[in-house]
N, CA and C atoms as a LAMMPS dump frame, in Angstrom:
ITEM: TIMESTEP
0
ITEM: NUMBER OF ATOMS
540
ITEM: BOX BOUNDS ff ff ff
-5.0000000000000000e+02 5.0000000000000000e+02
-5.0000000000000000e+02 5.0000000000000000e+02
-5.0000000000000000e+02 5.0000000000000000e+02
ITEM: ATOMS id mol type element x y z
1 1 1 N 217.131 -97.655 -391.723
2 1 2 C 218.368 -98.389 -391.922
3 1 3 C 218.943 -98.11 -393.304
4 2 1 N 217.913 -98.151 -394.419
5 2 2 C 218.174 -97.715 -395.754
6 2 3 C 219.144 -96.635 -395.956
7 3 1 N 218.713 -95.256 -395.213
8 3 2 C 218.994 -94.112 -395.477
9 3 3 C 220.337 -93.791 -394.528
10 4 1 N 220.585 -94.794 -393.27
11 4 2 C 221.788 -94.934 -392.727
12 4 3 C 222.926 -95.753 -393.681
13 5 1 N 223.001 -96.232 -394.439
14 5 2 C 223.436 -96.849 -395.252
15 5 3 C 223.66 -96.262 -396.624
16 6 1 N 222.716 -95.603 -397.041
17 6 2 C 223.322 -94.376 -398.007
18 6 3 C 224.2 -93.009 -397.472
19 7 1 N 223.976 -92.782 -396.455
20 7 2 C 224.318 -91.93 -395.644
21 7 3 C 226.094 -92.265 -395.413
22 8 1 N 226.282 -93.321 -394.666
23 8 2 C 227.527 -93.781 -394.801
24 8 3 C 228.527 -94.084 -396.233
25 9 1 N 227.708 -94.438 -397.038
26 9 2 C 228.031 -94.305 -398.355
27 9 3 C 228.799 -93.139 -398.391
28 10 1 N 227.726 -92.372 -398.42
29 10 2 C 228.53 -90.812 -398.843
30 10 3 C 229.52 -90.468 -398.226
31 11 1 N 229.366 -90.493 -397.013
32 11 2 C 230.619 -89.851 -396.326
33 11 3 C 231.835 -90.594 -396.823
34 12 1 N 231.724 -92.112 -396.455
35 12 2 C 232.504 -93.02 -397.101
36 12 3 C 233.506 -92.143 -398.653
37 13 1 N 232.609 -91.872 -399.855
38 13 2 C 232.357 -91.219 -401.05
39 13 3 C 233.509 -90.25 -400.514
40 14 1 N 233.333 -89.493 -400.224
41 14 2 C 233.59 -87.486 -399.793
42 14 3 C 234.644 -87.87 -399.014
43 15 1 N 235.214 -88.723 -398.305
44 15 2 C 236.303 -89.002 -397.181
45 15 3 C 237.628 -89.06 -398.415
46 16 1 N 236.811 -90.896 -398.957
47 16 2 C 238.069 -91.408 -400.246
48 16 3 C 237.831 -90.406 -401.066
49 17 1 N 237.069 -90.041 -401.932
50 17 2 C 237.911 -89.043 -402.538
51 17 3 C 238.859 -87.961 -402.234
52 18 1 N 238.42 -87.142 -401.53
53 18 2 C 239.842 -86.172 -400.943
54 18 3 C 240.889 -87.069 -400.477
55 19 1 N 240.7 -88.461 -400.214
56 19 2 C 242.386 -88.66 -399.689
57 19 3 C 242.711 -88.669 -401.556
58 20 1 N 242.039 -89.514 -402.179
59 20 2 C 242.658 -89.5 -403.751
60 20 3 C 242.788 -88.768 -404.24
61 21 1 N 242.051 -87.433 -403.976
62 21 2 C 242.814 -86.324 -404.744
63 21 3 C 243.863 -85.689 -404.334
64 22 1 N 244.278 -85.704 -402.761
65 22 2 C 245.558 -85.577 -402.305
66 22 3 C 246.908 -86.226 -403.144
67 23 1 N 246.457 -87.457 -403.383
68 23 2 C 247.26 -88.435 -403.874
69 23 3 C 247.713 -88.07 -405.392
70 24 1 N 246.315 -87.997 -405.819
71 24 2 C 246.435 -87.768 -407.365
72 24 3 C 247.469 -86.586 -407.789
73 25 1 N 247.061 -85.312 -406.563
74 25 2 C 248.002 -84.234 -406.788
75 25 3 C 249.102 -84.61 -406.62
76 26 1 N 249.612 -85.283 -405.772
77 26 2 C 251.215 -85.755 -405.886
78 26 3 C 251.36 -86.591 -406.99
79 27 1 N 250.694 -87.459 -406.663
80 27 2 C 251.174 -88.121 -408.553
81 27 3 C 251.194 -87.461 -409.427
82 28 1 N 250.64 -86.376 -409.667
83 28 2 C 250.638 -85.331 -411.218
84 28 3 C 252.435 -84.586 -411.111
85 29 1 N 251.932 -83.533 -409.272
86 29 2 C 253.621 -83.329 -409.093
87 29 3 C 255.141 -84.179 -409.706
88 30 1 N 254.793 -84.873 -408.721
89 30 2 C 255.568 -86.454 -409.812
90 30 3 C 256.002 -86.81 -410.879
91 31 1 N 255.193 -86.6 -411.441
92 31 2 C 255.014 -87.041 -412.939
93 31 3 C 255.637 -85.589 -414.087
94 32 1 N 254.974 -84.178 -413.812
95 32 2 C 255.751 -83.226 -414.087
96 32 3 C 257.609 -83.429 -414.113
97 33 1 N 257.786 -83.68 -412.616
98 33 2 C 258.961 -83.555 -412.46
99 33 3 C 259.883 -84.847 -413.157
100 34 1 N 259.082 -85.776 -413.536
101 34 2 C 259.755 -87.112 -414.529
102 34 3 C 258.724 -88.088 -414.958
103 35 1 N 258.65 -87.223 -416.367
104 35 2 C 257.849 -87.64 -417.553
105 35 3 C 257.595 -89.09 -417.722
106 36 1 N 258.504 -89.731 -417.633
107 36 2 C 258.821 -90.709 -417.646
108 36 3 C 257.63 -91.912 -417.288
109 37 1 N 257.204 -91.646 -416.092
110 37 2 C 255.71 -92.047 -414.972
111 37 3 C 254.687 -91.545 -415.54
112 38 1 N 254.934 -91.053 -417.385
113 38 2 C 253.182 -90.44 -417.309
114 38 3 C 251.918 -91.805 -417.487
115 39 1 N 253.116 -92.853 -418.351
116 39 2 C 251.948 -93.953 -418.472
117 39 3 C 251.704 -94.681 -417.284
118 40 1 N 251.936 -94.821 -416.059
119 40 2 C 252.156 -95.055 -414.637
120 40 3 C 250.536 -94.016 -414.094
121 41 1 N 251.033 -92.512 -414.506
122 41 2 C 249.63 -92.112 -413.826
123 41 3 C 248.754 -92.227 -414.591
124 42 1 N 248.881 -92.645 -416.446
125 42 2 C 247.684 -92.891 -416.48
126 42 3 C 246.735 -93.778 -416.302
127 43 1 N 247.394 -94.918 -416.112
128 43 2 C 247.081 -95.89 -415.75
129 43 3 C 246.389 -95.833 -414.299
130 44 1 N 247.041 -95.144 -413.309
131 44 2 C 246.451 -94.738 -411.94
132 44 3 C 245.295 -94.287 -412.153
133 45 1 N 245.332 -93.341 -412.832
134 45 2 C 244.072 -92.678 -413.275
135 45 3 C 242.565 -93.342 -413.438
136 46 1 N 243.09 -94.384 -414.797
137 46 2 C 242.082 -94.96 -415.389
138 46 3 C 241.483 -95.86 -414.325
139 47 1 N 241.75 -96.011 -413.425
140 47 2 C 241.339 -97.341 -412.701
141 47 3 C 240.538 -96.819 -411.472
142 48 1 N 239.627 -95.373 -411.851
143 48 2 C 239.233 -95.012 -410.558
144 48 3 C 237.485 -95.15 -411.502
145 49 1 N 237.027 -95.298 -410.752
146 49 2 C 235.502 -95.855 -411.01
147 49 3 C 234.553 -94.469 -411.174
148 50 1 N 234.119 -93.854 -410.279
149 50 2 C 233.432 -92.725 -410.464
150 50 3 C 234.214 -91.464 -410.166
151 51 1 N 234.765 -90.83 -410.863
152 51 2 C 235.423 -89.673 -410.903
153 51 3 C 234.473 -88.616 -410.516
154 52 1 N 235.212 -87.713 -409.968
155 52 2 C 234.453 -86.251 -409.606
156 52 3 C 234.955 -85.433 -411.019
157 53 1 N 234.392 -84.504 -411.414
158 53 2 C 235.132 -83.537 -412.331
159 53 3 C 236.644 -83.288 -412.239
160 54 1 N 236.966 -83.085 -411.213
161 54 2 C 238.306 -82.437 -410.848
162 54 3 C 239.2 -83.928 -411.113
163 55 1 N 238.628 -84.841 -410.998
164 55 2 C 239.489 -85.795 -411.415
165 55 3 C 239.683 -86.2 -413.044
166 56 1 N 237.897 -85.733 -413.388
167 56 2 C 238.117 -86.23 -414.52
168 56 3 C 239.235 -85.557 -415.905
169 57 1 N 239.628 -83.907 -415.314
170 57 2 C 240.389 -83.065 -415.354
171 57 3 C 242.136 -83.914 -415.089
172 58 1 N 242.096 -84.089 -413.997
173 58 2 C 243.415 -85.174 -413.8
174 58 3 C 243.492 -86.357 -414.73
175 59 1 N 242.619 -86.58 -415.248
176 59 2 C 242.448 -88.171 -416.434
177 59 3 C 243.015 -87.257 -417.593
178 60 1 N 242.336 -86.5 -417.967
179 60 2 C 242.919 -85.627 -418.801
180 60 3 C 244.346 -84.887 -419.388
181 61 1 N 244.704 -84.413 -418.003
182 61 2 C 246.005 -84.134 -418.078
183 61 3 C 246.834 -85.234 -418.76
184 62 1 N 246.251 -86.429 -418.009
185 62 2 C 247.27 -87.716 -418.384
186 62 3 C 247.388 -88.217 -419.761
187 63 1 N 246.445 -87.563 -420.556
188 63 2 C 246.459 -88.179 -421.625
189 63 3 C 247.12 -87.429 -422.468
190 64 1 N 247.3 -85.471 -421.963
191 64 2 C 248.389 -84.895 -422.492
192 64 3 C 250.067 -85.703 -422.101
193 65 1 N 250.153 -85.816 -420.944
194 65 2 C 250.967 -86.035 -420.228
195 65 3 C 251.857 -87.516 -421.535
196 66 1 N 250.9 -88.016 -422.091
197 66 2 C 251.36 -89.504 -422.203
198 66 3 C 252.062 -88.739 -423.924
199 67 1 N 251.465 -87.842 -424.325
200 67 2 C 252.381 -87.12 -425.365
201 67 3 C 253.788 -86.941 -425.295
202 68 1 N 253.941 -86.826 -424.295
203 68 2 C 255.358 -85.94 -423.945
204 68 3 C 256.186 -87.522 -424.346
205 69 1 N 256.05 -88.47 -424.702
206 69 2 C 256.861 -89.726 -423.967
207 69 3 C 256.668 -90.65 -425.528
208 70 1 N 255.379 -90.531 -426.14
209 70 2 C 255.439 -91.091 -426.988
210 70 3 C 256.139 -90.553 -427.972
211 71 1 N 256.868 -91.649 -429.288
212 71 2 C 257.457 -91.406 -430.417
213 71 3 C 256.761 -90.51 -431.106
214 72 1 N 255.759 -90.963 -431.886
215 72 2 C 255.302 -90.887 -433.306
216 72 3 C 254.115 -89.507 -433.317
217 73 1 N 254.587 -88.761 -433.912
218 73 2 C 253.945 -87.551 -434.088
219 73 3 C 252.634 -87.491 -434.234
220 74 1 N 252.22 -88.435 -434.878
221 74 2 C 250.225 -88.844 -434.999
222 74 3 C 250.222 -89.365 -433.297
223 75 1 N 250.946 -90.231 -432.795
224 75 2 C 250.166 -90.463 -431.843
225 75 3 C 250.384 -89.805 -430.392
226 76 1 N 250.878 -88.294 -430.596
227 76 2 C 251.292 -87.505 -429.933
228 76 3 C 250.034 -86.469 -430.178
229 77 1 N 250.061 -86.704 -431.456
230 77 2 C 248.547 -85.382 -431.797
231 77 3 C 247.424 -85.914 -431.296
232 78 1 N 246.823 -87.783 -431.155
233 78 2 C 246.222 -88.075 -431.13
234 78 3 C 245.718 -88.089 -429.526
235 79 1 N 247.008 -88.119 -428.775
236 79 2 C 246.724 -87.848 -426.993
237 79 3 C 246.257 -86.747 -426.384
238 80 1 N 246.713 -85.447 -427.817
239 80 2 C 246.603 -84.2 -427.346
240 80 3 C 245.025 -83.937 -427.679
241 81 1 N 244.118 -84.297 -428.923
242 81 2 C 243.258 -84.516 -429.212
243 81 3 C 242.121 -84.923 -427.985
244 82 1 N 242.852 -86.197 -427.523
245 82 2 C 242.173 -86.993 -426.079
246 82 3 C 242.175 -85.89 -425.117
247 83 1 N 243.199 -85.194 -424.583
248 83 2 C 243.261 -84.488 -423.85
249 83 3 C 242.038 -83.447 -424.196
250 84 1 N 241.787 -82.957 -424.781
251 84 2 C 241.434 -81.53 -425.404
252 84 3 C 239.859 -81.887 -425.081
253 85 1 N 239.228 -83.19 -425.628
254 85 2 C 238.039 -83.392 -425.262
255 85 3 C 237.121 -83.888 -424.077
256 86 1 N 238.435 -84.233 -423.538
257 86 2 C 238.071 -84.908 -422.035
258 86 3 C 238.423 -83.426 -421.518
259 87 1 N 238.909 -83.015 -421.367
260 87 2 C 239.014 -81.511 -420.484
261 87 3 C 237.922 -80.407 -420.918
262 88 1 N 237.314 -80.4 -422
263 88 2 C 236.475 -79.342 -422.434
264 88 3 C 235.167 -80.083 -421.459
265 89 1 N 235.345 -81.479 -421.243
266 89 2 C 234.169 -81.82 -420.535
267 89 3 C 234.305 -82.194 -419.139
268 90 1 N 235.366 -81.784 -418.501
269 90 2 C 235.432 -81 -417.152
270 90 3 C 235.491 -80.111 -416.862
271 91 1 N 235.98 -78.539 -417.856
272 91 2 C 235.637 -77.484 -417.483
273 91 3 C 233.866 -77.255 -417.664
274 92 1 N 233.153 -78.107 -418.723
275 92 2 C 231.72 -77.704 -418.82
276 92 3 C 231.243 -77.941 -417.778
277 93 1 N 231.419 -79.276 -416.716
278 93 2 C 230.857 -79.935 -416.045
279 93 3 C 231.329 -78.89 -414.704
280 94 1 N 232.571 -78.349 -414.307
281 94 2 C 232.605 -77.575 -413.36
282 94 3 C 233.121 -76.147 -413.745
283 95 1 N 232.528 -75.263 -414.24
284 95 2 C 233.489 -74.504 -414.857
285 95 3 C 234.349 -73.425 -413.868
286 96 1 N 233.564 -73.365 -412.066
287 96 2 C 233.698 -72.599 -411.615
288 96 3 C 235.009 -73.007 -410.692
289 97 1 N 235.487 -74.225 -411.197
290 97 2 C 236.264 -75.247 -410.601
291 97 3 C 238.236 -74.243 -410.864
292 98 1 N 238.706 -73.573 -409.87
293 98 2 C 239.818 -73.263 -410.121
294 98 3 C 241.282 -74.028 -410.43
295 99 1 N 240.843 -75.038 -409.67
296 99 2 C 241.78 -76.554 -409.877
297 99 3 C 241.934 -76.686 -411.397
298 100 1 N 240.734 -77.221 -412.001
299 100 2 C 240.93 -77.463 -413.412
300 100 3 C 241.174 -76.245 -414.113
301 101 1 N 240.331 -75.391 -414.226
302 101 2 C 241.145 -74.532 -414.705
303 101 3 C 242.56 -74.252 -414.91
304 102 1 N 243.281 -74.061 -413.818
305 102 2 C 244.721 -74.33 -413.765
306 102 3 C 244.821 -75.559 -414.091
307 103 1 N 244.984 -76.458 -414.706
308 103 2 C 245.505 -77.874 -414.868
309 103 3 C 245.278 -77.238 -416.624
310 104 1 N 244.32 -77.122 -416.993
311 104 2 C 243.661 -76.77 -418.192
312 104 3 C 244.999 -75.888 -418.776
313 105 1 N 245.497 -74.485 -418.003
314 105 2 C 246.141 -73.769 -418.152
315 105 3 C 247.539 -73.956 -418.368
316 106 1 N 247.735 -74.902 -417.495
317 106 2 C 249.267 -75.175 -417.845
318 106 3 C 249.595 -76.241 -418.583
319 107 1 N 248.169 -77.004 -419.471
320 107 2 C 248.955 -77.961 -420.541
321 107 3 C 248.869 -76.899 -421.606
322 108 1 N 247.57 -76.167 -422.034
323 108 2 C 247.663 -75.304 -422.844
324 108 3 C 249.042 -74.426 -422.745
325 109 1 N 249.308 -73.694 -421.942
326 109 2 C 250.556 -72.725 -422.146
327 109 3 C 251.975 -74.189 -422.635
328 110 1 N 251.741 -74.617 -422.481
329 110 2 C 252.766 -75.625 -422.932
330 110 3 C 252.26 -76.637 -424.196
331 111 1 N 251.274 -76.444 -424.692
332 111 2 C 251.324 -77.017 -426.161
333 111 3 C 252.016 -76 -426.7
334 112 1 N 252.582 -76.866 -428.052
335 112 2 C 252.887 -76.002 -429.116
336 112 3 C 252.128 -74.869 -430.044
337 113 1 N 252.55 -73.701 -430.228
338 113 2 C 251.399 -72.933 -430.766
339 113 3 C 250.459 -73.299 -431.616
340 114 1 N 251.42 -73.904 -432.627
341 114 2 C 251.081 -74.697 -434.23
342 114 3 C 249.878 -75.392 -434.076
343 115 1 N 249.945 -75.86 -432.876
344 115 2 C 248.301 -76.608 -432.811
345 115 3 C 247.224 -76.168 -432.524
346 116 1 N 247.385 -74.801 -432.414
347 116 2 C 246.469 -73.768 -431.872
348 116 3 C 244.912 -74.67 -430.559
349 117 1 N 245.836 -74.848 -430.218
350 117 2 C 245.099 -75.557 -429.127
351 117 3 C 244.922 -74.355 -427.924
352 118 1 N 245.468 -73.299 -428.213
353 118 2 C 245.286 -72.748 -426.743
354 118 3 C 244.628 -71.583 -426.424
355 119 1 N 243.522 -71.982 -426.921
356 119 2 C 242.859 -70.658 -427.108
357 119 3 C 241.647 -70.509 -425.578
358 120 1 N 242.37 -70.685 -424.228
359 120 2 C 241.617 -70.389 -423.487
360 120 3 C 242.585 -69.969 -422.189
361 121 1 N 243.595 -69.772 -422.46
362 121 2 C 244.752 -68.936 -421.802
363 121 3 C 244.493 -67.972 -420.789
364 122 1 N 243.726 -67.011 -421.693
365 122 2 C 243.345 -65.91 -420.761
366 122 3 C 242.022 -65.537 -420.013
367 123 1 N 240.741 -66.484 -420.363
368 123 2 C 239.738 -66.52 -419.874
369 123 3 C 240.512 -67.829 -418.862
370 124 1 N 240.799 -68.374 -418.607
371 124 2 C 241.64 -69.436 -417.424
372 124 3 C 242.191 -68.798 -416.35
373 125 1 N 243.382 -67.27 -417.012
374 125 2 C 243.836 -66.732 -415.868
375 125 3 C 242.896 -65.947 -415.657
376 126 1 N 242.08 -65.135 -416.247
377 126 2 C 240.979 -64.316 -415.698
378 126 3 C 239.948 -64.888 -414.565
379 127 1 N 239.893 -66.234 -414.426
380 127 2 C 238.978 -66.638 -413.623
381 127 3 C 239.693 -67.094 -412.436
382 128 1 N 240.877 -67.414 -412.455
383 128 2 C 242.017 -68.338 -411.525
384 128 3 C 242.332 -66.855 -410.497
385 129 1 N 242.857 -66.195 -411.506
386 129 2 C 243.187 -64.635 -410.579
387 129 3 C 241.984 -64.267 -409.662
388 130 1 N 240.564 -64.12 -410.641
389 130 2 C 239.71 -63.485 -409.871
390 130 3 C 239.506 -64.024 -408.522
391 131 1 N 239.378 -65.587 -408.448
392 131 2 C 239.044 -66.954 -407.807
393 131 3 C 240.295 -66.507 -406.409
394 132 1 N 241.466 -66.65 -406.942
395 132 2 C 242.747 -66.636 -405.837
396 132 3 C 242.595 -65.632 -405.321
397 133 1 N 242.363 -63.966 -405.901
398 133 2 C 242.471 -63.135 -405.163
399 133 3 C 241.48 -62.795 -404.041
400 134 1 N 240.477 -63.699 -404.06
401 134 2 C 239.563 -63.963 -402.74
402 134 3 C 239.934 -65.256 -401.988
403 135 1 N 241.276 -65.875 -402.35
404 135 2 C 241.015 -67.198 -401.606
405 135 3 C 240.827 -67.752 -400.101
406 136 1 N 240.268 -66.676 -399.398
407 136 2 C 239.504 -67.279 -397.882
408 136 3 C 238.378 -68.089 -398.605
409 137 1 N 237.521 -67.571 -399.812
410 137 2 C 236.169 -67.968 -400.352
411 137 3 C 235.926 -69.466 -401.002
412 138 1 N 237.18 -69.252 -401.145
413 138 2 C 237.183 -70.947 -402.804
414 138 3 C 237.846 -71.609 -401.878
415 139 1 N 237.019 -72.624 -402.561
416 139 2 C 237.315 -74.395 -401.981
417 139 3 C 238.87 -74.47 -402.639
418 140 1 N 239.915 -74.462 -401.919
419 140 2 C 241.06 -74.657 -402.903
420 140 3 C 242.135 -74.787 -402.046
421 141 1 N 242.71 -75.9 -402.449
422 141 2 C 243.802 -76.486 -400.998
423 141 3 C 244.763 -75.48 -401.209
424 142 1 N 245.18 -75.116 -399.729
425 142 2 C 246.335 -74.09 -399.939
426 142 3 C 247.545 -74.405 -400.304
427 143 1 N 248.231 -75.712 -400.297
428 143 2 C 248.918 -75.863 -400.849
429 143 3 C 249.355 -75.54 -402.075
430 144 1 N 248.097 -76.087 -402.721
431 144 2 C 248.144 -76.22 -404.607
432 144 3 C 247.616 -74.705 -404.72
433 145 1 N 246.696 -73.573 -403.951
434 145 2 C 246.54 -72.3 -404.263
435 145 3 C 248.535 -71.556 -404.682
436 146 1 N 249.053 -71.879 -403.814
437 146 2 C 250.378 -71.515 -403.775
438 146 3 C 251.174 -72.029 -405.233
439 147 1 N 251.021 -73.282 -404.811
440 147 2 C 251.545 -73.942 -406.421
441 147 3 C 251.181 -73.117 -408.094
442 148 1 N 249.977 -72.932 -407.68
443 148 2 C 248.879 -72.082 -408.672
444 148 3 C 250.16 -70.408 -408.92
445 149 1 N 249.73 -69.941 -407.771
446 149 2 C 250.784 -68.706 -407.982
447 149 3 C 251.954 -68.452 -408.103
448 150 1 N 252.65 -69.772 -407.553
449 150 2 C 254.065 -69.886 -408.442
450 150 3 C 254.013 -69.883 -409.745
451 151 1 N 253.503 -70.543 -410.537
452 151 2 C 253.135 -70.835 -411.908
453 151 3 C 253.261 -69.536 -412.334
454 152 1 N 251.876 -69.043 -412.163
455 152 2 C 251.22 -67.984 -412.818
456 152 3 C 252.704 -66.694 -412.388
457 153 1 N 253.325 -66.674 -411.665
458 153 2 C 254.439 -65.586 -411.373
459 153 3 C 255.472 -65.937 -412.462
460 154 1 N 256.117 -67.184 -412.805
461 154 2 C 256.825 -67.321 -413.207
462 154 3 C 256.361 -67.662 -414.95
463 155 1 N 255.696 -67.806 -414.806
464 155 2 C 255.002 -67.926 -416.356
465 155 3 C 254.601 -66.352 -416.811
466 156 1 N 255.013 -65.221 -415.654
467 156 2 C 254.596 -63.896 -416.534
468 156 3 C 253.124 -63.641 -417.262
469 157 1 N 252.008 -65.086 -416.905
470 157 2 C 251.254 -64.601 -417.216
471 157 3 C 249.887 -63.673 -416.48
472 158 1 N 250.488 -63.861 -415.306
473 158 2 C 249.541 -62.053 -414.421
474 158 3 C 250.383 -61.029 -414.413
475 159 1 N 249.812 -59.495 -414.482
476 159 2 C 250.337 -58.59 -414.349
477 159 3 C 250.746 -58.624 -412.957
478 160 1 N 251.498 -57.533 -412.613
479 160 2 C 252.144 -57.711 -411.223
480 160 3 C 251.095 -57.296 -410.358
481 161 1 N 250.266 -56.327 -410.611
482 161 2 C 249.155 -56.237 -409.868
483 161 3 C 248.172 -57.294 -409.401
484 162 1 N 248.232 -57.853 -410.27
485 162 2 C 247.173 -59.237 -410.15
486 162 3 C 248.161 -60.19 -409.243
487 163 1 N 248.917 -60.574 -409.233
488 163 2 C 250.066 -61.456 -408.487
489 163 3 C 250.274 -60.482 -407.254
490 164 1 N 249.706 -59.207 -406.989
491 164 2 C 250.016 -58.481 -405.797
492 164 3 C 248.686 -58.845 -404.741
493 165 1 N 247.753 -58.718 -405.097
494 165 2 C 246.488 -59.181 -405.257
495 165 3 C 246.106 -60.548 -404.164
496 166 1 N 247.004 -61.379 -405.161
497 166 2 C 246.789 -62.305 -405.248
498 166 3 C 247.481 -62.983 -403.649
499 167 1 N 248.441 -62.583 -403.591
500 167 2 C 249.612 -63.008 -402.536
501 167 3 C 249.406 -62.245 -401.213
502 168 1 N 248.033 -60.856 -401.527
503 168 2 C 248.094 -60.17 -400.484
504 168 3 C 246.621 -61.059 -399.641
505 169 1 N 245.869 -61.68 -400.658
506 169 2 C 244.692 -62.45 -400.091
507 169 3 C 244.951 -63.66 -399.422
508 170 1 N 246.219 -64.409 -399.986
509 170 2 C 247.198 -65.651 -399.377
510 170 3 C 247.516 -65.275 -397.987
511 171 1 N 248.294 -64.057 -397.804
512 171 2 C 248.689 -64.09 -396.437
513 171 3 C 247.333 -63.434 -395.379
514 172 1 N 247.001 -62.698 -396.005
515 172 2 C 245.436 -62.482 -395.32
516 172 3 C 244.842 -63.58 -394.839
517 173 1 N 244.421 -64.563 -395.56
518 173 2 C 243.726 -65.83 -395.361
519 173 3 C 244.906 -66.732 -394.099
520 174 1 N 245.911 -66.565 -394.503
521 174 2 C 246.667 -67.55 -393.883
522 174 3 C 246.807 -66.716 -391.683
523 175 1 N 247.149 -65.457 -392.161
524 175 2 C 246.64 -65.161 -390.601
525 175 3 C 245.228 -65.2 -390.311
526 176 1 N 244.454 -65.402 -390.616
527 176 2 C 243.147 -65.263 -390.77
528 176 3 C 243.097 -67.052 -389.951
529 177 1 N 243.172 -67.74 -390.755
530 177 2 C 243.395 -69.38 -390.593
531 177 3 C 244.155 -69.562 -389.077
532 178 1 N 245.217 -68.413 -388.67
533 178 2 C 246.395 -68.664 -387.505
534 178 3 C 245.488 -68.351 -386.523
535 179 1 N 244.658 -67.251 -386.472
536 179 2 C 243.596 -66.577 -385.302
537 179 3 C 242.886 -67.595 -385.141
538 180 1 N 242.108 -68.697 -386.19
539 180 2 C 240.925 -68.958 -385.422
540 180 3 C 241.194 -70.462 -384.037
C-alpha cells in the first residue's frame, strides 16, 4: 500500500509539473511580450514548492526579468546579480538541459555588455545547436524547439549552416512524428 502511494505521488509529481511548465512557458512568453507582468511572474514563480531545474531556470529568468521594470540602477544590478546565481545553479544542476540553456542565452545576449555578464554565449549556442540539430533525440517540446530557432536565426547568432542543420532535423522529426 506504502509503495502504491508513493507511486501515485510521482506520477501525480511528473503529470503537475509538465502541465506547469506548459504554463510557466506561456507566462515567460507573456511577460517578454509586456514587461510590465514581470513582478506578476515572479511572484508565480516563487510560490511553487519543489522546482525541477528547468524551473528553477524560469525563477531565474524572473529575477532578470524584474530588472527591466525597476528604477534604480543598484537595484537593477542587484536582480541581475540574483539572476546570474540562481541560473549558474541550474545550468550546474542540469547542464545537458537545452531549455535552460536557451533561457540562459537570451538574458545574457540581452544584458548590457558593461556588465560583462555574458560570458557563456557561445558554449550555450554550441550545445543548443548541437542538441536541436538531433532533435528526434532531446526531450524538448516542439513548440519551444521552434521558438529556440527563431531566436537563434534572428539573433544571427548560428551560422547559416548550423540553422540549416538545424531546420533540416525539425522537419525530419516532424514527418517522422506524421508516419508513426
Amino acid at each position: 500500500m506504502k509503495a502504491l502511494i508513493t507511486f501515485l505521488l510521482v506520477i501525480l509529481t511528473f503529470s503537475s509539473s509538465a502541465q506547469d511548465l506548459s504554463e510557466i512557458r506561456a507566462e515567460f512568453h507573456a511577460v517578454v511580450l509586456n514587461p510590465e507582468e514581470s513582478e506578476s511572474f515572479y511572484d508565480y514563480l516563487k510560490e511553487i514548492e519543489t522546482p525541477t531545474s528547468t524551473v528553477k531556470a524560469y525563477q531565474a529568468v524572473s529575477e532578470a526579468l524584474l530588472a527591466q521594470v525597476v528604477w534604480n540602477p543598484f537595484n537593477k544590478l542587484k536582480q541581475v546579480i540574483k539572476y546570474d546565481k540562481q541560473m549558474a545553479a541550474a545550468v550546474e544542476e542540469d547542464p545537458q538541459n537545452v531549455e535552460i540553456r536557451f533561457l540562459r542565452l537570451a538574458i545574457e545576449y540581452n544584458l548590457p555588455s558593461f556588465l560583462g555578464m555574458s560570458d557563456h554565449l557561445q558554449e550555450d549556442v554550441d550545445k543548443i545547436v548541437s542538441d536541436l540539430s538531433r532533435v528526434s533525440q532531446v526531450q524538448v517540446n516542439p513548440m519551444f524547439g521552434k521558438y529556440i530557432f527563431h531566436f537563434l536565426k534572428e539573433t544571427n547568432l548560428c551560422s547559416t549552416e548550423q540553422l540549416a542543420l538545424m531546420k533540416q532535423s525539425f522537419e525530419s522529426s516532424a514527418s517522422m512524428a506524421g508516419a508513426e
